[in-house]
DRENDO-1510 file (C-alpha; in Angstrom, 1 decimal, always signed):
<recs>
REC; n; res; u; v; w
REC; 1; UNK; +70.1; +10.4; +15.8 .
REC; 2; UNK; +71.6; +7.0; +16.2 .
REC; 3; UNK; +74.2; +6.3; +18.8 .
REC; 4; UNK; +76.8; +4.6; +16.8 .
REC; 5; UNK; +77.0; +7.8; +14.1 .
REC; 6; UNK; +80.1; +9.1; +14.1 .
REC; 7; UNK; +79.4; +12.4; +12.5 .
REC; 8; UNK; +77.6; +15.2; +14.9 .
REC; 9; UNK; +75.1; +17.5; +13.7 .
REC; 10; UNK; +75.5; +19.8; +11.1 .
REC; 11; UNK; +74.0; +23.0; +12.2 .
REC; 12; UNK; +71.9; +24.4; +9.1 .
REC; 13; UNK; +69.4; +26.9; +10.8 .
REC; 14; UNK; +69.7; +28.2; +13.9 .
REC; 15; UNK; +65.5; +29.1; +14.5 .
REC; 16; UNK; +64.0; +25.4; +15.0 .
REC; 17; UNK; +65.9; +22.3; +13.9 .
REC; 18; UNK; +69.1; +21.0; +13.2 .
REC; 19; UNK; +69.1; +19.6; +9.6 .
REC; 20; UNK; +72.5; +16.9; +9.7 .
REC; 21; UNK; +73.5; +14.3; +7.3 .
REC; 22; UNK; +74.8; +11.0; +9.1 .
REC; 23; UNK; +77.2; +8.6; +8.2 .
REC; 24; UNK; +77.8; +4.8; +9.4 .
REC; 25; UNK; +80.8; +2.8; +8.3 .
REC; 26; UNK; +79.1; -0.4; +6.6 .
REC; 27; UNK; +81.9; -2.4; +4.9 .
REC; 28; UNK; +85.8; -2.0; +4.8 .
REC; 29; UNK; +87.1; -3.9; +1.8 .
REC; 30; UNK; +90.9; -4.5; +1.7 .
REC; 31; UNK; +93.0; -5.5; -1.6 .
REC; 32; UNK; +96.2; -5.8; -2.5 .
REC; 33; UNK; +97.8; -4.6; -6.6 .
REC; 34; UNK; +100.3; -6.5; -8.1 .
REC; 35; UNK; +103.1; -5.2; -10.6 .
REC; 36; UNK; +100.9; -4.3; -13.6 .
REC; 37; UNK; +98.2; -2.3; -11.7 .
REC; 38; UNK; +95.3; -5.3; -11.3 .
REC; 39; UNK; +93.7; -5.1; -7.5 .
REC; 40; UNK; +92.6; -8.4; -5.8 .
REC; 41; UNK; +90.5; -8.1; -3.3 .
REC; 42; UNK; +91.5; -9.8; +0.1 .
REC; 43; UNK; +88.9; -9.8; +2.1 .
REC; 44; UNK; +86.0; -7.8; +2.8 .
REC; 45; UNK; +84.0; -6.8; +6.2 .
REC; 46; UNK; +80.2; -5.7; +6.1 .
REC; 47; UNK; +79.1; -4.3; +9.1 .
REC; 48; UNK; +75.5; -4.3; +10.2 .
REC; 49; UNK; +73.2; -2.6; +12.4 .
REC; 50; UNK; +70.4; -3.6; +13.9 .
REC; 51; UNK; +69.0; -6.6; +12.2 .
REC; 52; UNK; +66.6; -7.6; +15.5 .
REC; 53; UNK; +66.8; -9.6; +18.2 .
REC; 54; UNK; +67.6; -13.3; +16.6 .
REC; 55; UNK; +70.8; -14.6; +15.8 .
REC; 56; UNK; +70.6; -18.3; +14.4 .
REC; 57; UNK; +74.2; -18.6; +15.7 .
REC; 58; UNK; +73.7; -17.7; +19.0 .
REC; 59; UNK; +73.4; -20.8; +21.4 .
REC; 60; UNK; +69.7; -21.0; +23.5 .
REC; 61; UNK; +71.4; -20.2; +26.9 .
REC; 62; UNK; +72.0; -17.0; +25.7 .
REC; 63; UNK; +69.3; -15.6; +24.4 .
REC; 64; UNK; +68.2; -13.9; +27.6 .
REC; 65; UNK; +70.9; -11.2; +27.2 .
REC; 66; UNK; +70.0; -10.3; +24.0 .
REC; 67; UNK; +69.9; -6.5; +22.9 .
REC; 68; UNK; +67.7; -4.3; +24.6 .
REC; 69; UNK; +68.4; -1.9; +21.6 .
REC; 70; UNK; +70.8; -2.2; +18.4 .
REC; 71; UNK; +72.8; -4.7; +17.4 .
REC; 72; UNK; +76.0; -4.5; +15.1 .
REC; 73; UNK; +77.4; -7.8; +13.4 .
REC; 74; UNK; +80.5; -7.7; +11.5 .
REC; 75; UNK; +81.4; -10.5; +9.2 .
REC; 76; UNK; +84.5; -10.8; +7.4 .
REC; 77; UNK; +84.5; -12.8; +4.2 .
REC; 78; UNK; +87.6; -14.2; +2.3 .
REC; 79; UNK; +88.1; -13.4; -1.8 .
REC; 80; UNK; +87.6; -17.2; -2.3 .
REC; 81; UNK; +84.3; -18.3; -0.5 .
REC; 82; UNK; +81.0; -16.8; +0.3 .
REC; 83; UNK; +80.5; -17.7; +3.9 .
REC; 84; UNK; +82.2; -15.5; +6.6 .
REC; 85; UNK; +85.3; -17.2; +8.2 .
REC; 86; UNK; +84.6; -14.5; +10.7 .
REC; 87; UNK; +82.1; -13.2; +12.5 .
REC; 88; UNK; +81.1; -10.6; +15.5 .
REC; 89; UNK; +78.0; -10.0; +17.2 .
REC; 90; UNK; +77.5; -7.0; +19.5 .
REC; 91; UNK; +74.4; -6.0; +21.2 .
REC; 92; UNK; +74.4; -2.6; +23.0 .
REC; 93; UNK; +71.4; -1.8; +25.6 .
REC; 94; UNK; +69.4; +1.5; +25.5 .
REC; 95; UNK; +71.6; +3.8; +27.0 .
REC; 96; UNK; +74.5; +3.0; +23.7 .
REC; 97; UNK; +76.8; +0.5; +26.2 .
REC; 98; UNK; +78.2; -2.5; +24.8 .
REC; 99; UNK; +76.4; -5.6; +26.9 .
REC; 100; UNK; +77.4; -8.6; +25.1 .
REC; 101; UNK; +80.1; -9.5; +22.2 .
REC; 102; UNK; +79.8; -13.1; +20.7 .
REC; 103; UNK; +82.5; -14.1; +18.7 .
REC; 104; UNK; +82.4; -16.7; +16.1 .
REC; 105; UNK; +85.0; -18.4; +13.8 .
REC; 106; UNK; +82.1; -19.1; +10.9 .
REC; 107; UNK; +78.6; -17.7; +10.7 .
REC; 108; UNK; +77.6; -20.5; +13.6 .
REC; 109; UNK; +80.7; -22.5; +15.1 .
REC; 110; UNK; +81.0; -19.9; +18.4 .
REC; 111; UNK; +84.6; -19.5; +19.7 .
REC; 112; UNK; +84.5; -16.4; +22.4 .
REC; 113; UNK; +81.7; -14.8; +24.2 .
REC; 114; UNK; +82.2; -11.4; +26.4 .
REC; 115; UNK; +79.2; -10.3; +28.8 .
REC; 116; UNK; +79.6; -6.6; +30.1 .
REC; 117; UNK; +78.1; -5.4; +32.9 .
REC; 118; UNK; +77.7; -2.1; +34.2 .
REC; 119; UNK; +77.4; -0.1; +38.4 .
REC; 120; UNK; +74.5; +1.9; +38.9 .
REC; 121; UNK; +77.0; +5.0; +38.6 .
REC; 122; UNK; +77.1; +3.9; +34.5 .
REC; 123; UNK; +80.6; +2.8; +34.7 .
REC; 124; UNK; +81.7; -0.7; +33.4 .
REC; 125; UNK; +81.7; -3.2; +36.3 .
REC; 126; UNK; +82.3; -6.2; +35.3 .
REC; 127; UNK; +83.7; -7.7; +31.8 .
REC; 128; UNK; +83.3; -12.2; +32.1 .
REC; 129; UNK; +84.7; -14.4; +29.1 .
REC; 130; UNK; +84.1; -17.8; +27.7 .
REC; 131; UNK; +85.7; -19.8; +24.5 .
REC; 132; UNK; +83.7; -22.4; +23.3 .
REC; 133; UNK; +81.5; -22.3; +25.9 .
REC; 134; UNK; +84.0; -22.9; +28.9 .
REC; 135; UNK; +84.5; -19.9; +31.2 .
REC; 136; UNK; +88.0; -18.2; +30.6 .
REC; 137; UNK; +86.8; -15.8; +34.0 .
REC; 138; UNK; +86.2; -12.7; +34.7 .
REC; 139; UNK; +87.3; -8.8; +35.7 .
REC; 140; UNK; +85.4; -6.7; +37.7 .
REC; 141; UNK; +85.9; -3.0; +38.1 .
REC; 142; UNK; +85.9; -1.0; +41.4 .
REC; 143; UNK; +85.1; +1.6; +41.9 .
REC; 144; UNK; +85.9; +5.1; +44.8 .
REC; 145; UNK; +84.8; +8.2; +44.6 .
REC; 146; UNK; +83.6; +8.4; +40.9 .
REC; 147; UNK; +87.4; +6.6; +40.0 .
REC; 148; UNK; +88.8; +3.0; +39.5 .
REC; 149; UNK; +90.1; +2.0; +42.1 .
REC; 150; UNK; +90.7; -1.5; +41.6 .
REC; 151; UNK; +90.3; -4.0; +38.7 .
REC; 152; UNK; +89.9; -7.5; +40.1 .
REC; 153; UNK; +90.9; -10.6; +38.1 .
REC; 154; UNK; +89.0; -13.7; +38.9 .
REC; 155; UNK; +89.9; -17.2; +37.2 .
REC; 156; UNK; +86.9; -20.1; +35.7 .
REC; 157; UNK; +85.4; -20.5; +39.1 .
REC; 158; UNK; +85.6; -17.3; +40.7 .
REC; 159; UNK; +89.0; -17.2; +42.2 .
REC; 160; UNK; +90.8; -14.1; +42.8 .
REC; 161; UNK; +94.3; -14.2; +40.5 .
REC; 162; UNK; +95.8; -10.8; +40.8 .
REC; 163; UNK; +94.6; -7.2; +41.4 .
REC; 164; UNK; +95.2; -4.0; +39.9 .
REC; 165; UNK; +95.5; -1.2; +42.2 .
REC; 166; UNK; +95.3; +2.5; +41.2 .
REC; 167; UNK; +96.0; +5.5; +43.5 .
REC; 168; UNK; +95.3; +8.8; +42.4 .
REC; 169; UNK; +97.3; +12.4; +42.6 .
REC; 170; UNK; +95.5; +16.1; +41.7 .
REC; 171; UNK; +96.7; +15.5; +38.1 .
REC; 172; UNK; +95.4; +12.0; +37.3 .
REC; 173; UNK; +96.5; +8.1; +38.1 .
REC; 174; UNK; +100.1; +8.2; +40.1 .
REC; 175; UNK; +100.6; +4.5; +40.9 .
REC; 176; UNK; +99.4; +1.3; +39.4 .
REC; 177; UNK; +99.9; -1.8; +41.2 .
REC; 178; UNK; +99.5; -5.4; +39.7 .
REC; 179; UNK; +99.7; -7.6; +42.8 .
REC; 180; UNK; +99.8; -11.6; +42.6 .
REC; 181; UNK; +97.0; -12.9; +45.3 .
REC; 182; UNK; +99.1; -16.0; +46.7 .
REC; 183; UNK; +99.1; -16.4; +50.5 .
REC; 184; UNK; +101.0; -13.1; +50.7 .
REC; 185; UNK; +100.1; -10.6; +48.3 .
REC; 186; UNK; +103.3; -9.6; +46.0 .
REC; 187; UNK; +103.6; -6.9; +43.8 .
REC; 188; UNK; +104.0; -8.2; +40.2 .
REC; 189; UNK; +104.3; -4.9; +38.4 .
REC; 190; UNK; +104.6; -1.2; +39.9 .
REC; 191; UNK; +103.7; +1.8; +37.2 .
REC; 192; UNK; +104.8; +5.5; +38.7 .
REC; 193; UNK; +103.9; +8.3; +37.1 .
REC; 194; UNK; +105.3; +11.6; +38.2 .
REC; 195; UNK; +103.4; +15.0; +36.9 .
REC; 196; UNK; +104.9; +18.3; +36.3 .
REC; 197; UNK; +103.2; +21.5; +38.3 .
REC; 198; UNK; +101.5; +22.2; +34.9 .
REC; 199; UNK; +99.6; +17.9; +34.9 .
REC; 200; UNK; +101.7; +17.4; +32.5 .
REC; 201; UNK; +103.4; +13.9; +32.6 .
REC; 202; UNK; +107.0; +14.1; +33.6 .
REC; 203; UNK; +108.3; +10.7; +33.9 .
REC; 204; UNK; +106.6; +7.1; +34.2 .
REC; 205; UNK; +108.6; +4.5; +35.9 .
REC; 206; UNK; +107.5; +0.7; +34.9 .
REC; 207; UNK; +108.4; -1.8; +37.2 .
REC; 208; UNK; +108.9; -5.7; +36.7 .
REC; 209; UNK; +109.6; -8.6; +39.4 .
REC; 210; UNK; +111.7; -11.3; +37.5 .
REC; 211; UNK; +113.3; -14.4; +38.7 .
REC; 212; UNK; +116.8; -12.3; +38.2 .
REC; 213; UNK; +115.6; -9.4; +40.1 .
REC; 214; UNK; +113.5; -6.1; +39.4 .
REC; 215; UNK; +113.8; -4.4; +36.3 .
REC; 216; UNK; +112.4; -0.8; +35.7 .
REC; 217; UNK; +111.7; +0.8; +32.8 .
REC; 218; UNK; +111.5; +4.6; +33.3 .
REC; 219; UNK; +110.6; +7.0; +30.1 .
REC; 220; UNK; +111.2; +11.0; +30.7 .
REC; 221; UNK; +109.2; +13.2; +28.9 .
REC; 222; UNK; +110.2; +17.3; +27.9 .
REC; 223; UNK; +107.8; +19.6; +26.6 .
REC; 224; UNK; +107.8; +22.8; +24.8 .
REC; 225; UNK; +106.2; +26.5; +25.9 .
REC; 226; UNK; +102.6; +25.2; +24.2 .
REC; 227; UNK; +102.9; +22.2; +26.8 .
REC; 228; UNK; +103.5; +19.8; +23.3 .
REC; 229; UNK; +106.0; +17.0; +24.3 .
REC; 230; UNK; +109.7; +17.7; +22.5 .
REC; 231; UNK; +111.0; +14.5; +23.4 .
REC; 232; UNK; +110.5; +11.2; +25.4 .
REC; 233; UNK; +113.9; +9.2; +26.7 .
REC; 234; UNK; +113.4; +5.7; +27.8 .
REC; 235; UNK; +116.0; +4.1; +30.5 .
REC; 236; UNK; +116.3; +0.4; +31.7 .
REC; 237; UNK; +117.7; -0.5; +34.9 .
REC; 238; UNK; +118.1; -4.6; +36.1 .
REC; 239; UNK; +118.3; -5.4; +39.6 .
REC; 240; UNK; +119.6; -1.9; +40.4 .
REC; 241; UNK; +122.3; -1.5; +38.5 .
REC; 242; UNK; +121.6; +1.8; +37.2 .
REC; 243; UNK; +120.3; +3.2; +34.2 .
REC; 244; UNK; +121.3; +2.5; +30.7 .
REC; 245; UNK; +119.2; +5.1; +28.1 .
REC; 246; UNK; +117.9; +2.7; +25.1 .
REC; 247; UNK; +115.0; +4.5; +23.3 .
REC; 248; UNK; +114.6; +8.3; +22.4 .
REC; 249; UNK; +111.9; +9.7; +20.6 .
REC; 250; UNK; +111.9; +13.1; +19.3 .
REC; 251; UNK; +108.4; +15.4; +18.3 .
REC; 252; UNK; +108.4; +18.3; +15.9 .
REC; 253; UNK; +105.3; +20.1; +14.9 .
REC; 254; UNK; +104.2; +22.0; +11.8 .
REC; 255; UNK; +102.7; +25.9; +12.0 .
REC; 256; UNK; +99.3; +24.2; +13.0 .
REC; 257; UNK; +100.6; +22.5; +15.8 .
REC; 258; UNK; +100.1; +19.2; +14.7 .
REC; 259; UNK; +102.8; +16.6; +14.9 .
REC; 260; UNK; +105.0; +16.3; +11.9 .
REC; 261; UNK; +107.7; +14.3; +12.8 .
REC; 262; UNK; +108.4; +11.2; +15.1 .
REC; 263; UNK; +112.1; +10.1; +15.2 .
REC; 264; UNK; +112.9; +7.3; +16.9 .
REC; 265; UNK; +116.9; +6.4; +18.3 .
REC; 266; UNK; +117.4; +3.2; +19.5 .
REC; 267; UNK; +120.0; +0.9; +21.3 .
REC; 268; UNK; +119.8; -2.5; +20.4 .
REC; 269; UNK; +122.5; -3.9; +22.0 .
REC; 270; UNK; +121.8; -2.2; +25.5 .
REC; 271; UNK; +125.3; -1.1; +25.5 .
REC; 272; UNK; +124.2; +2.9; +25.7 .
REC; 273; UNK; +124.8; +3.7; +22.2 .
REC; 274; UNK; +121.8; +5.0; +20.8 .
REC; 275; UNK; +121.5; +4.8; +17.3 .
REC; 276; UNK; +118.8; +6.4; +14.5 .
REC; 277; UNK; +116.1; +3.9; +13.6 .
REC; 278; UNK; +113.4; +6.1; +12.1 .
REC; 279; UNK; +111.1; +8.9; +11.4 .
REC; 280; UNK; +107.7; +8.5; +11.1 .
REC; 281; UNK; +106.6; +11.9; +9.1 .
REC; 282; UNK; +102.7; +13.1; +9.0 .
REC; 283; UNK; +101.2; +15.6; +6.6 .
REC; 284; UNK; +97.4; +17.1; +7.3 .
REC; 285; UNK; +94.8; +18.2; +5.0 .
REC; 286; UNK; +93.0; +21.4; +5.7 .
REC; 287; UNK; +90.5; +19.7; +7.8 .
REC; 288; UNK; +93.6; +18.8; +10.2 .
REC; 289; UNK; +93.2; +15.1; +9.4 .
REC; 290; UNK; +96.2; +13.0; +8.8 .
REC; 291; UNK; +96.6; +13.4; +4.9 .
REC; 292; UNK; +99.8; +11.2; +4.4 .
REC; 293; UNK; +102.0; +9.2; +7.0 .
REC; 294; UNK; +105.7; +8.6; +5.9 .
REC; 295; UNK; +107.8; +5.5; +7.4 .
REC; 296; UNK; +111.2; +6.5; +6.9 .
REC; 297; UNK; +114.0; +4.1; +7.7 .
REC; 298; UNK; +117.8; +5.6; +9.0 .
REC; 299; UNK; +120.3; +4.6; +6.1 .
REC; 300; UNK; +123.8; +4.1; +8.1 .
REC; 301; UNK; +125.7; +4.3; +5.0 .
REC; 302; UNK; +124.8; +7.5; +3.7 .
REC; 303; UNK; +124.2; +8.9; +6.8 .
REC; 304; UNK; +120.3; +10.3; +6.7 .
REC; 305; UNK; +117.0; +9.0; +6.6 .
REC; 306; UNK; +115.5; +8.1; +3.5 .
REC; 307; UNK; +111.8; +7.9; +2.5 .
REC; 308; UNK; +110.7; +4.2; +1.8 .
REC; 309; UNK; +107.0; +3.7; +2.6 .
REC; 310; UNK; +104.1; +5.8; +2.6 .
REC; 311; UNK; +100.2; +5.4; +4.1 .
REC; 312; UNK; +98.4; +7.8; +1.8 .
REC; 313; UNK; +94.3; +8.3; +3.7 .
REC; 314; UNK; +91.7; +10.0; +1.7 .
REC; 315; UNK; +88.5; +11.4; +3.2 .
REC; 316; UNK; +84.6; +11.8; +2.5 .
REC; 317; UNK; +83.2; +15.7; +2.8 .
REC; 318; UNK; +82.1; +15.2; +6.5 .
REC; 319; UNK; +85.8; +14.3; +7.3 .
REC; 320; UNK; +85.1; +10.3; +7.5 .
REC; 321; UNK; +88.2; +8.1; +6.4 .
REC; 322; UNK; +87.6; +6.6; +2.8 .
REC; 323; UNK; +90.1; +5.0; +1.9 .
REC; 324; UNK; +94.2; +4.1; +3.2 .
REC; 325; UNK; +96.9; +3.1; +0.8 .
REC; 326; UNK; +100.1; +1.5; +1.4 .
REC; 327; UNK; +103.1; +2.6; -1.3 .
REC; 328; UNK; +106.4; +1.1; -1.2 .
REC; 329; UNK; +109.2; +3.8; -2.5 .
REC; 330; UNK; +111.2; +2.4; -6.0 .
REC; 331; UNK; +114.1; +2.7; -4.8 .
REC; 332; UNK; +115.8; +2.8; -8.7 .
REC; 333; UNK; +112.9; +4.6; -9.9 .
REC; 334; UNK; +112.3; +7.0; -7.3 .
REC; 335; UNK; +108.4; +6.4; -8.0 .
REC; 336; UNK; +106.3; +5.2; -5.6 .
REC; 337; UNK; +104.2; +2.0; -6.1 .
REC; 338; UNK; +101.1; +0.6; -4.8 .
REC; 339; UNK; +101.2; -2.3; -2.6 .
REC; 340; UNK; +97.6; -2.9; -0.5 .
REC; 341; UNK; +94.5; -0.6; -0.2 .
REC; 342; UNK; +91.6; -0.5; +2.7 .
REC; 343; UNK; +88.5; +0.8; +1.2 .
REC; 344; UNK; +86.0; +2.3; +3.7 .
REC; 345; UNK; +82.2; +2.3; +2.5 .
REC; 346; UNK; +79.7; +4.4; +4.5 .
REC; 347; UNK; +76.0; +4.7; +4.4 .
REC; 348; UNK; +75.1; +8.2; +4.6 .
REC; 349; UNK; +71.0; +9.4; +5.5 .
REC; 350; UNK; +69.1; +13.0; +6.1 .
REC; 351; UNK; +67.7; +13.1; +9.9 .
REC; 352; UNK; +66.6; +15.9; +11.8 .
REC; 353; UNK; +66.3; +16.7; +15.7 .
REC; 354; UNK; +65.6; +19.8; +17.5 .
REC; 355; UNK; +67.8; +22.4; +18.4 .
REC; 356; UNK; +67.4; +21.1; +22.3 .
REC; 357; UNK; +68.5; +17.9; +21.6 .
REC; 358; UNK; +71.3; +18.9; +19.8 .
REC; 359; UNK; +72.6; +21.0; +22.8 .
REC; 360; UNK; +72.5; +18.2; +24.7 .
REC; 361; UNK; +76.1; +17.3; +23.2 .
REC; 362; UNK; +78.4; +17.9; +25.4 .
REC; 363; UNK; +81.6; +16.1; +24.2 .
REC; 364; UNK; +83.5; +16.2; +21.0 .
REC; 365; UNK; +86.9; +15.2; +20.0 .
REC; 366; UNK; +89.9; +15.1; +17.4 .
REC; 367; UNK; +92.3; +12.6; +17.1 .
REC; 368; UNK; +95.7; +12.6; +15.9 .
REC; 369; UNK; +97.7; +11.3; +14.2 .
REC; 370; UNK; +95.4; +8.6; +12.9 .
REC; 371; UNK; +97.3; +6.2; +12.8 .
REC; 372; UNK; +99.5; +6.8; +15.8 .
REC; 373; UNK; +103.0; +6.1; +16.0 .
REC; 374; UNK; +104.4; +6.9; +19.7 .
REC; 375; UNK; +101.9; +9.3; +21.0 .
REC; 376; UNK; +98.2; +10.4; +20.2 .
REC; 377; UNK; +97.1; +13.9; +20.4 .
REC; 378; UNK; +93.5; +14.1; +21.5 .
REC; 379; UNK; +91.6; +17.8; +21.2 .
REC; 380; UNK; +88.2; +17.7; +23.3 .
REC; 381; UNK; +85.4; +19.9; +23.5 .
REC; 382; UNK; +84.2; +19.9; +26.9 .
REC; 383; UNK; +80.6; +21.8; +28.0 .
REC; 384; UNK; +80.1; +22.4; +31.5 .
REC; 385; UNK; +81.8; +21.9; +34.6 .
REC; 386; UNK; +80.8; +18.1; +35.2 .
REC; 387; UNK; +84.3; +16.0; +35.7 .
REC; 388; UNK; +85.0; +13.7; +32.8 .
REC; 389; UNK; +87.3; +10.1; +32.7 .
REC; 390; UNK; +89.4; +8.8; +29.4 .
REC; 391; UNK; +89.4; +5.0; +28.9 .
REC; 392; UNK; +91.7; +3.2; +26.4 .
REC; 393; UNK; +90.5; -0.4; +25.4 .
REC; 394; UNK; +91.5; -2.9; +22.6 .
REC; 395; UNK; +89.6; -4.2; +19.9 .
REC; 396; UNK; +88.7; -7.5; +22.6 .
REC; 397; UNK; +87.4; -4.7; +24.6 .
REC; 398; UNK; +90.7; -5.0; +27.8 .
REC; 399; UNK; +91.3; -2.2; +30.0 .
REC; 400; UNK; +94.6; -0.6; +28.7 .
REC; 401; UNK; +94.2; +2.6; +30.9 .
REC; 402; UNK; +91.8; +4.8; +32.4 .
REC; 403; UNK; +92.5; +8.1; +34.0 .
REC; 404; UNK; +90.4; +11.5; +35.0 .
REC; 405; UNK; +92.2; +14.8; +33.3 .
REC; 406; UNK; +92.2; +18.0; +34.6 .
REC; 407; UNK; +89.1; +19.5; +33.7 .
REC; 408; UNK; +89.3; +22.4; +30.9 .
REC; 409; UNK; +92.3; +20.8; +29.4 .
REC; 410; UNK; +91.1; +20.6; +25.5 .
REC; 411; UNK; +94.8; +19.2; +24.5 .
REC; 412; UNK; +95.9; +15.8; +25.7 .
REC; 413; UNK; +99.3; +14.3; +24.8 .
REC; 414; UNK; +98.9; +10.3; +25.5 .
REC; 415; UNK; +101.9; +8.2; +25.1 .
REC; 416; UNK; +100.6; +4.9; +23.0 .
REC; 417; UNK; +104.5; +3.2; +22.3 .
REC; 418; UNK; +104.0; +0.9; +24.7 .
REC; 419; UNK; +100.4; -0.2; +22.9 .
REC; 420; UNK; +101.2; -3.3; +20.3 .
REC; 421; UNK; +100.2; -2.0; +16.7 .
REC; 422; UNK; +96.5; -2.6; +16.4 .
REC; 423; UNK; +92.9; -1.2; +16.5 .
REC; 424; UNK; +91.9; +0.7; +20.2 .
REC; 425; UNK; +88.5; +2.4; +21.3 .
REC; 426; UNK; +89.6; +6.0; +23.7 .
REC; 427; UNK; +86.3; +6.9; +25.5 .
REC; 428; UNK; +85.5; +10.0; +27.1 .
REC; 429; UNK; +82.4; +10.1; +29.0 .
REC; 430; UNK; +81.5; +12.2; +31.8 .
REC; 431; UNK; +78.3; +10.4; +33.3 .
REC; 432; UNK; +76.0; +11.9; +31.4 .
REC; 433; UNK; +77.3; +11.1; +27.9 .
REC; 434; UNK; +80.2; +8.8; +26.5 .
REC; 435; UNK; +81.9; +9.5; +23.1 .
REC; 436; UNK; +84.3; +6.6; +21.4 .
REC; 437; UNK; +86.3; +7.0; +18.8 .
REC; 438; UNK; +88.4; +4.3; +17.4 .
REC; 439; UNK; +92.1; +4.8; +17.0 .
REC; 440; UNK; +95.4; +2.5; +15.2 .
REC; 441; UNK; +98.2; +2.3; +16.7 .
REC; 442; UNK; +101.0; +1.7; +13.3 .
REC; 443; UNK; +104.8; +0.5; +13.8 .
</recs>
C-alpha cells in the first residue's frame, strides 16, 4: 500500500487478506460563480506521484539528493495560460520522510529549495534553506531523551542566531525559550504552560521582550466533566502593569461530542470591555466529518448574531473531502448564494496486502473541525505501549510545536488561534510509524 494514501485498509475478510480500495488526492480545482450561476475556474493544481527520478528543472548540483523512493510534484496552473506559474517538487526516501522540497515560480525558474535531514533515532534533524540558490541557513533539531530539546537557528554561513529551548513536565512541554545568541544570551520570548492534575492545559503564559518592556500574553483554559475545554480567556499585561482580559472564546458541543459552536468576545480597544465578535458554528455528517461550518458575525444593533457566511464540504464514500463551497447569506433574500468552490479530484485503485501487514498499523486519527477555528480536536488510535510525539508544521514545512502526550489519551484538545489561517501538517509518529494528516486553520 503506498505511503502517501490517506485511506487505511478496508477490512473485507478476516481469513487471508485485506481487500482495501485507496485513494490519492490528484488535482484541487478552485472556481469562483458569478451572479447568474456561470463557474470560472481560477486555478487548478495537479498533483503527481512518482514520475522517476529526473526533473528538467532541477539544477545539476542537486541531483545527488534526488528520491530514493516517490516523488510528488504539484503544479498550479492559472485559468488563462497553460504553463504552471507554480510549481513543487518533493522527494520522500524509503522509509515515507520528506528529504528534499524544491520550489519553483514556473516549471524551471527555481526560487526556494528545503533539504531535510534526519538522526539515526528517525526524527527530523536538520531542515537547511536556499532562494535562488543563495543559502537563507539552516535549523537543526536536538534532541534528549527521545524529546526536542533544542532547535538551533543557524544564519548563511553557519552562525548560531537564536535558540529554542524546551523543558519538559510529566504532562508534556512546560517552558519554551527563544534566546537571542549575542555575547550574552537573552531571552527573546518565554512560553509557560501550566497543566492541570488531569494533563490537561490550564493556562499558557506568552512572553515578549520589547524596547518598552515585557509584555505577556497569558490565555486560561476551563474544561468540562468529559475534560472538553468550555472556555479559553486571553489577558495582556505590558511592563507589569497587570492584566487587562481582551479575548474570550467560548466551546459548546453537540450530543456526539463534537464542537458546535465557537464564540469569540473581543476588546479592541484594550480598555477591558469585551465585546461579541463571532460564532463560528459546525454541523457533522454521520461519519463525524465537518458537514457545514457557519461564520456568523455579532450584529450590535439588534443585539444577536446573525448568520452571514457558510463553508458547505461534501465528501467521497471513504470519507475523503470532495468538494468546499463558500456561500454568502442574501441578506434581503434570506437565500444563500454561491460565491467560490474548491473541487478535490482523487484517483481511487483496488490493492491487496496480508492480514500481517495490515496489523502492522498502529496509528490512526480524526481531525476536527476541518477547518479549525480556535482549537482542533484530534481522536487517535493508539496500539501498544510504545510512547508517541505530535508535531505541527506549516505548509513550508516550520516547526510550529512539538510535544509528547500522555500515552492512552485518544482525545486531544490543541489550541490553533494563535496559528495564522492557512494549510498545516499534525504528525503523530511513535518511532516505528508516522501518520500526517493535513489540517486548515479558517478565520
Amino acid at each position: 500500500m503506498n505511503k502517501y494514501l490517506s485511506l487505511s485498509a478496508v477490512l473485507l475478510c478476516s481469513i487471508c487478506s485485506v481487500q482495501a480500495q485507496t485513494s490519492r488526492l490528484v488535482a484541487v480545482t478552485r472556481s469562483s460563480i458569478n451572479a447568474s450561476g456561470t463557474r470560472t475556474i481560477l486555478d487548478t493544481s495537479n498533483i503527481i506521484y512518482n514520475p522517476g527520478n529526473t526533473h528538467t528543472g532541477t539544477p545539476q548540483q542537486f541531483h545527488a539528493v534526488l528520491l530514493k523512493a516517490d516523488t510528488v510534484i504539484t503544479e498550479k496552473y492559472s485559468s488563462n495560460s497553460p504553463y504552471p506559474y507554480r510549481r513543487v517538487v518533493t522527494g520522500f526516501d524509503a522509509a515515507g520522510r520528506p528529504v528534499h522540497k524544491y520550489m519553483y515560480g514556473t516549471a524551471t525558474l527555481l526560487q526556494r529549495h528545503q533539504l531535510f535531514g534526519y538522526a539515526a533515532t528517525g526524527m527530523a534533524d536538520t531542515t537547511r534553506t536556499w532562494s535562488y540558490n543563495q543559502s537563507l541557513g539552516a535549523t537543526v533539531n536536538i534532541y534528549s531523551g527521545g524529546k526536542l530539546a533544542e532547535i538551533r537557528h543557524e544564519d548563511s554561513i553557519g552562525n548560531l542566531t537564536h535558540r529554542q529551548l524546551y523543558t519538559y513536565g510529566p504532562h508534556g512541554i512546560e517552558k519554551v525559550e527563544v534566546v537571542d545568541n549575542k555575547p550574552i544570551p537573552d531571552t527573546m520570548q518565554r512560553t509557560t504552560t501550566v497543566y492541570t492534575a488531569a494533563g490537561l492545559v490550564d493556562s499558557v503564559a506568552d512572553m515578549l521582550v520589547s524596547l518598552t518592556g515585557n509584555v505577556t500574553r497569558l490565555q486560561v483554559f476551563a474544561y468540562n466533566a468529559a475534560g472538553k475545554p468550555v472556555s479559553s480567556d486571553w489577558f495582556y499585561d505590558e511592563a507589569g502593569n497587570g492584566y487587562i482580559p481582551y479575548n474570550h472564546n467560548g466551546y459548546r458541543y453537540d450530543a456526539a461530542g463534537n464542537l458546535a459552536d465557537d464564540t469569540v468576545y473581543n476588546d479592541f480597544t484594550m480598555s477591558g470591555n469585551i465585546v461579541p465578535v463571532s460564532i463560528m458554528r459546525y454541523t457533522y455528517n454521520s461519519a463525524g466529518l465537518t458537514d457545514t461550518l457557519h461564520n456568523m458575525p455579532w450584529d450590535a444593533t439588534a443585539s444577536s448574531f446573525y448568520y452571514n457566511a457558510c463553508d458547505v464540504m461534501t465528501y467521497t464514500a471513504d470519507s475523503q473531502l470532495s468538494s468546499k463551497g463558500t456561500y454568502m447569506l442574501n441578506q434581503a433574500t434570506g437565500r444563500y448564494e454561491p460565491v467560490s468552490f474548491m473541487d478535490f479530484h482523487h484517483y481511487y485503485y483496488a490493492s491487496t496486502t496480508s492480514v500481517a501487514a495490515a496489523a502492522q498499523k498502529v496509528i490512526d486519527m480524526r481531525l476536527y473541525p476541518n477547518p479549525a477555528g480556535s482549537i482542533l480536536q484530534v481522536r487517535i488510535a493508539v496500539i501498544g505501549t510504545q510512547p508517541y510525539t505530535m508535531a505541527i508544521h506549516d505548509a513550508m514545512g516550520r516547526l510550529q510545536r512539538t510535544w509528547q502526550p500522555q500515552h492512552g489519551q485518544q482525545v486531544h484538545t490543541i489550541p490553533v488561534h494563535h496559528l495564522a489561517a492557512g494549510t498545516y501538517i499534525l504528525t503523530v509518529s511513535n518511532g516505528a510509524e508516522r501518520q500526517s494528516q493535513q489540517f486548515v486553520v479558517a478565520r
